[in-house]
N, C-alpha and C positions, 0 to 999 in steps of 0.2 A: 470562443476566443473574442467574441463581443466586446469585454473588457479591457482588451489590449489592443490599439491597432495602431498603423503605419501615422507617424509623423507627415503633413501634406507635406510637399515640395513648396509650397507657394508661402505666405505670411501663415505667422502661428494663429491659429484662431482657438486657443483654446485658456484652461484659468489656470495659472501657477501655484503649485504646493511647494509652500515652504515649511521644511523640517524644522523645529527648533526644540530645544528641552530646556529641564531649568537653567543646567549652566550657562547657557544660549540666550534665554528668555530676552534680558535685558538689552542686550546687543540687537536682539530682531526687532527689537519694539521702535529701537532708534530712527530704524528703517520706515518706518510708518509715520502717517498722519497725522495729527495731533486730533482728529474725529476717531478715527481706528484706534489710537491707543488708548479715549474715553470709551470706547467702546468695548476693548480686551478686558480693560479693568471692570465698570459695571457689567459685562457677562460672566466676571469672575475665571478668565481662561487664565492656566498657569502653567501651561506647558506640560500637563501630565502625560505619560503616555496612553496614546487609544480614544485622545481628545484631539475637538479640534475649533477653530472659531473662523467664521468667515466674513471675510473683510469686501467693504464697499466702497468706490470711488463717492465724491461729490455729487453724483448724481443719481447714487444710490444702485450702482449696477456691479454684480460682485464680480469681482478683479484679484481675490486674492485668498486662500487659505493657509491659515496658519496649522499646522498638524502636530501636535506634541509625539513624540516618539521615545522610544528607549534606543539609540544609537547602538546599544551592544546586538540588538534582536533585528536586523532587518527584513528579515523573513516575515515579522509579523507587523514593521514598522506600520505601512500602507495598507492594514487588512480588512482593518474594521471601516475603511473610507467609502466603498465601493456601492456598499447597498445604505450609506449614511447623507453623502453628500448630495445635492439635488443630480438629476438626470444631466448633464452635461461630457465637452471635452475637459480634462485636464491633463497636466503636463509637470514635472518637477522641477522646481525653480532651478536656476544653479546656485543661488545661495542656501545653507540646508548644512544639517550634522551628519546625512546619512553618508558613510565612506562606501555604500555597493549600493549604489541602484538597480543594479540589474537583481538581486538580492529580494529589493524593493517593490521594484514588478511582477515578480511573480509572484509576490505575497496579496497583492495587490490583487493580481486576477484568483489565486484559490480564494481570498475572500471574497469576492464574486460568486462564490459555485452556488446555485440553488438547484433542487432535483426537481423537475416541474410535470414528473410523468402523468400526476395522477393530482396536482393540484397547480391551478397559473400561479403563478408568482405576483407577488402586490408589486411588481414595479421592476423597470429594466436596470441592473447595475450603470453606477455613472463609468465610463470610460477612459484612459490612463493610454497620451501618446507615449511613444518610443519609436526609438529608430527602427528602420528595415531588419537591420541584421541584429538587435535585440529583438525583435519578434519571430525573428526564423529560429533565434536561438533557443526562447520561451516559451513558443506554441507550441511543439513536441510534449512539453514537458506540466502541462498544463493540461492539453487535452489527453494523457494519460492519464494524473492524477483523476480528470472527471470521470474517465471511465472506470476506473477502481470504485471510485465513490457511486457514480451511476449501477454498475454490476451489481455493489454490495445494498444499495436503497432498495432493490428491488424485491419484493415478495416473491419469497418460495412460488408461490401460485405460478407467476411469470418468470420467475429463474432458478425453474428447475435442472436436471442433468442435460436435457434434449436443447433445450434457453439457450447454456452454457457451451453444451458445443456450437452453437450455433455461433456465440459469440467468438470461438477459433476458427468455424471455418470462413466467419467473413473477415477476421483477420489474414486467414490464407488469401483469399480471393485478392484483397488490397494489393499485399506484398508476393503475390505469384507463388505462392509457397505450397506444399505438399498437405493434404491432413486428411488422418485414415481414422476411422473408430474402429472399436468391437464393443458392440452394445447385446447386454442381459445376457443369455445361457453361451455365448460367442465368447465371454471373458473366460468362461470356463475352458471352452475348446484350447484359447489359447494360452491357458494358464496364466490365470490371473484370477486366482482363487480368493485370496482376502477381499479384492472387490468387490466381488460380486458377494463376498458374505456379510458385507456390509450394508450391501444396495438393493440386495434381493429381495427382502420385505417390504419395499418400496411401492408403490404404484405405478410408479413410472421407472422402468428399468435401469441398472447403470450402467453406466460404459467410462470407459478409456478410450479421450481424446488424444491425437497425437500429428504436428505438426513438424513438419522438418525443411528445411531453408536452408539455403547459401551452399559453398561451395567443397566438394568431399575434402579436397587438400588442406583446405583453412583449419584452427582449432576447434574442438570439438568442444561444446558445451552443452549441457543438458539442464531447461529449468522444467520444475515439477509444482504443482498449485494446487493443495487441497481443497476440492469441489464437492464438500460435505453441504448440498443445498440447504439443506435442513437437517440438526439434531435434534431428535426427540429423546436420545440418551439411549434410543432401544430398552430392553427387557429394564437395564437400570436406570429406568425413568427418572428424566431429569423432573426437579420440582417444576413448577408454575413461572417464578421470577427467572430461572435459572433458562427457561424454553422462551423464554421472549423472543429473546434478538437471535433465534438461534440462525435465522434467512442469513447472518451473514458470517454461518460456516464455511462460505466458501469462499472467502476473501483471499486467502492464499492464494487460489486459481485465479480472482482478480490482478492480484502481482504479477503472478507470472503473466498473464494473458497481457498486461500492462508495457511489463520492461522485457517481451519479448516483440512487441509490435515497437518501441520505441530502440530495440537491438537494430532490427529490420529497416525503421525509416533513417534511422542513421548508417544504415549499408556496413553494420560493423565487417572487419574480416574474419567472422567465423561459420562453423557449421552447426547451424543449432537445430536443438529437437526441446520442443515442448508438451509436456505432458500433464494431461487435467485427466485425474480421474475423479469424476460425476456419479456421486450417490445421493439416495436421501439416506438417513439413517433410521427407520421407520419402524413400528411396532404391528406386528403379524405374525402369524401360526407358525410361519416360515421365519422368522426371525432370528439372527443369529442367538445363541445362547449363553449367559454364564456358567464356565467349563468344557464348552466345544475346545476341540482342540483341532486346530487347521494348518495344512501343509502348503506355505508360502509357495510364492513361482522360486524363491532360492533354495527352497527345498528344508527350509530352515522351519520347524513345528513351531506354533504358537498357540499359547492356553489361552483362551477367552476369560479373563480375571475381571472385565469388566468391561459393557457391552458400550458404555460411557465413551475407554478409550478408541472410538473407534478410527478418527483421523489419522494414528499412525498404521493401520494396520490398511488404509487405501494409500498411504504413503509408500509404505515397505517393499508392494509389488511394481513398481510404480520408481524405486529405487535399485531394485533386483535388476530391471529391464533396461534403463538405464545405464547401470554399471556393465551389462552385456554390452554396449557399444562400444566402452572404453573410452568413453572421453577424458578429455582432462579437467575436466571441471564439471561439479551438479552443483547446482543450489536452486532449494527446497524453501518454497514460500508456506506456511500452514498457521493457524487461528486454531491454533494445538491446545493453549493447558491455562485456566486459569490461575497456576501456579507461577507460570512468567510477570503474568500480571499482579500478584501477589507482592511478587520481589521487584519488581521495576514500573507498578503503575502503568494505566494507559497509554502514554505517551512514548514508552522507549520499546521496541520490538529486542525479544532478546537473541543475539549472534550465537551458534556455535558455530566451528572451526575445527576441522582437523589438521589444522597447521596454525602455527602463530605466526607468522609470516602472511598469510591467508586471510589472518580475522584482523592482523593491524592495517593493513589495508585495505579493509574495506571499513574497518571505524575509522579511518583516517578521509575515507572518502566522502562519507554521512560528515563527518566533522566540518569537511569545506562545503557542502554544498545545504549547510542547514538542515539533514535531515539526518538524526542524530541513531545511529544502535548501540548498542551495550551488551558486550561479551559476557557471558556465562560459561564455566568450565564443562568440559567432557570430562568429568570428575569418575573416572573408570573402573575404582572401588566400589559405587553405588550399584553397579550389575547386578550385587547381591539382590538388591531390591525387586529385578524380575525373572529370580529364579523358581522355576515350576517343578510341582513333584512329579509331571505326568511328561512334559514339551520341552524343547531346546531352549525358551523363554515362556515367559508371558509377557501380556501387554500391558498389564498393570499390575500393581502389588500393594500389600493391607498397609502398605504406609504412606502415609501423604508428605514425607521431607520428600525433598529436593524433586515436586513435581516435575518440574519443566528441564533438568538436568537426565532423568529418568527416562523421560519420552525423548529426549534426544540418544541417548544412548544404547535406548529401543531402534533407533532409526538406524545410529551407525550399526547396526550389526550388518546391513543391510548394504554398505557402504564399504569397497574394496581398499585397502589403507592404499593401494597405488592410486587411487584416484582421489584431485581435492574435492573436498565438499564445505559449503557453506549450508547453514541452514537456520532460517529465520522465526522465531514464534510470535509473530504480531496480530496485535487485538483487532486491528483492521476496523477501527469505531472510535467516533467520540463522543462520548458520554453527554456533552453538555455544548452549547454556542461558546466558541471564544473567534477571536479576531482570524481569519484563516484560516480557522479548522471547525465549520457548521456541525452542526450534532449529526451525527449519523456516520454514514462509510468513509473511512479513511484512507488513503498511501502512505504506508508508511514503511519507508526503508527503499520504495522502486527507486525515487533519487539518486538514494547514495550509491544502490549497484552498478545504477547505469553509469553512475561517474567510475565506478571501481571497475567495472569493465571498458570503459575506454581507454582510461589508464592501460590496463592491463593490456589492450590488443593496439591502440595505439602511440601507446608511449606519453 
């Protein structure tokens, strides 16, 4: 949170940013110098957005930045400032286009994130005051994103299944909270058979993490985080390009682990249980196989069609167990199908919903708080697609329509219609540097729930 800190109590000491754009331009320039505005001009600044030009007093000591912005974006207005402007305080003017500064700020600090586990960083982000109770409000929310980002940066090597829980039970620890595993032949005992058919060829065993907090009478919500450490696609080996990035299979479990620790610091009023289940997806003698056919913990058969799908099928038990509790609410974080990504790009994680009432709610709530999802149907005729000549389903099928509708539909089976569920397919990665979203592990969608959960338990 280096990037954001407390306004002093005493004189500002710090340099003001003024927002302007083109239809502003001319009007801010009024405001200046008549050395500063030979100087906008010969640096050629035009207010573009993602630019910025700094302005000097008479005696050459800078006093001022002009930031060209897009007014409609404030989320990424401040983003690219952070690791661009010298090492300094600053602060935002009150003259400025931007209508949400608080919007403004936290774009502000995610453009600040560097991962520095394994290399320093060339230089410390410059600094961005705000008030008290704008930083109480945006450090939660910030230092979750880094940890989504942090979890997912990390190499398989160092975030494996044993890493990962590790990363829940010192969540537990924080927040006072409960959290039991059953790791490798123990998943068997307890029935949790697809996991462990997943994780078994591993080197490092799997297991199912599981976290439970707050109070039995409150409402019961259940999130669930695909902790697929590494896909190597098993027996259907993935190609070369396709195994890259696979370390951040487990981004899901990044979400959940995210906007369950961010449930907890904000003292929601429910009773939550979080669940990671932790595999590698690995290739060995013992490795699951195309055409096993395996008896879920819901008792429901499923044909191994392809060793690839195998994130729904750590999901499934995982959602079985879950809907044993009865709560009223699951939603399922997973880095499922690049069929999502097909139809909606990197950027939009796609929704399903077994209610509309359910799913408008929670794009309504990515809507307000800049982090946007994008509904996809439970289109309930496509079932055809993983019907088995030998199993109650399969996990996949010889056709590639409607990927990402298929594996969700894989998922509701799994999924009691008295109970809601949400369930998320995000890429959890950004492909390339843009202004507040650095290349690498992403948050995308933890925002909007936690806004759609406060809503929902607080009104």
């Amino acid at each position: 949170m280096s990037a954001l800190i407390e306004r002093p109590s005493g004189p500002r000491r710090s340099i003001a940013i003024e927002t302007t754009d083109a239809a502003h331009y001319a009007a801010t320039r009024k405001r200046l110098t008549a050395a500063q505005r030979r100087w906008l001009t010969d640096s050629g600044f035009a207010a573009a957005p993602d630019t910025f030009a700094l302005l000097a007093d008479d005696a050459g000591k800078l006093v001022r930045v002009l930031a060209g912005v897009d007014a409609r974006a404030p989320l990424t207005a401040l983003a690219a400032l952070p690791c661009a402007l010298p090492e300094a305080n600053y602060h935002l003017a009150d003259e400025g286009v931007l209508d949400d500064p608080l919007q403004a700020a936290l774009g502000w600090a995610l453009g600040a994130y560097q991962f520095g586990r394994y290399r320093q960083p060339k230089r410390a982000p410059a600094r961005l005051v705000v008030s008290s109770a704008d930083l109480a409000q945006l450090a939660p929310l910030v230092e979750a994103t880094a940890q989504v980002r942090d979890l997912v940066n990390t190499p398989t090597e160092d975030m494996g299944p044993a890493q990962l829980a590790d990363a829940v039970r010192q969540l537990g620890k924080t927040h006072r909270a409960k959290v039991r595993e059953w790791v490798g032949d123990d998943l068997l005992k307890a029935n949790f058979p697809t996991i462990h058919a997943v994780g078994r060829a591993g080197s490092r065993p799997p297991r199912l993490v599981e976290l439970t907090w707050g109070k039995a009478g409150d409402p019961s919500l259940v999130l669930i985080g695909k902790g697929v450490c590494f896909d190597t696609g098993g027996l259907n080996l993935k190609s070369g390009d396709g195994m890259r990035w696979m370390k951040k299979d487990m981004g899901g479990a990044a979400h959940a682990i995210a906007l369950a620790g961010l449930m907890m610091q904000a003292k929601l009023p429910v009773s939550l249980t979080l669940l990671i289940p932790a595999v590698e997806n690995s290739v060995a003698g013992n490795a699951m196989r195309p055409g096993d056919v395996i008896t879920t913990r819901a008792g429901i058969t499923v044909e191994v069609d392809n060793t690839d799908a195998e994130g729904r099928l750590v999901l499934c038990d995982a959602l079985a167990y879950a809907a044993e509790r009865q709560p009223q609410l699951i939603i399922d974080f997973a880095t499922l199908t690049g069929a999502a990504r097909v139809a909606l790009g990197p950027d939009l994680p796609a929704l399903f919903a077994n209610g509309d009432a359910l799913a408008e709610a929670a794009v309504a709530a990515g809507t307000q708080v800049g982090d946007p999802l994008w509904r996809l149907p439970l289109w309930r005729p496509y079932r055809r697609m993983l019907e088995s000549h030998v199993a109650d389903i399969a996990n996949a099928g010889p056709s590639r329509h409607a990927g990402a509708i298929t594996a969700a539909l894989y998922l509701e089976r799994f999924v009691p219609d008295t109970i809601e569920w949400l369930h998320l397919d995000t890429y959890a990665w950004n492909d390339s540097d843009r202004p507040g979203r650095p290349r690498g592990g992403e948050a995308m969608g933890v925002r909007a729930l936690f806004e759609f959960l406060q809503r929902r338990h607080r009104g």
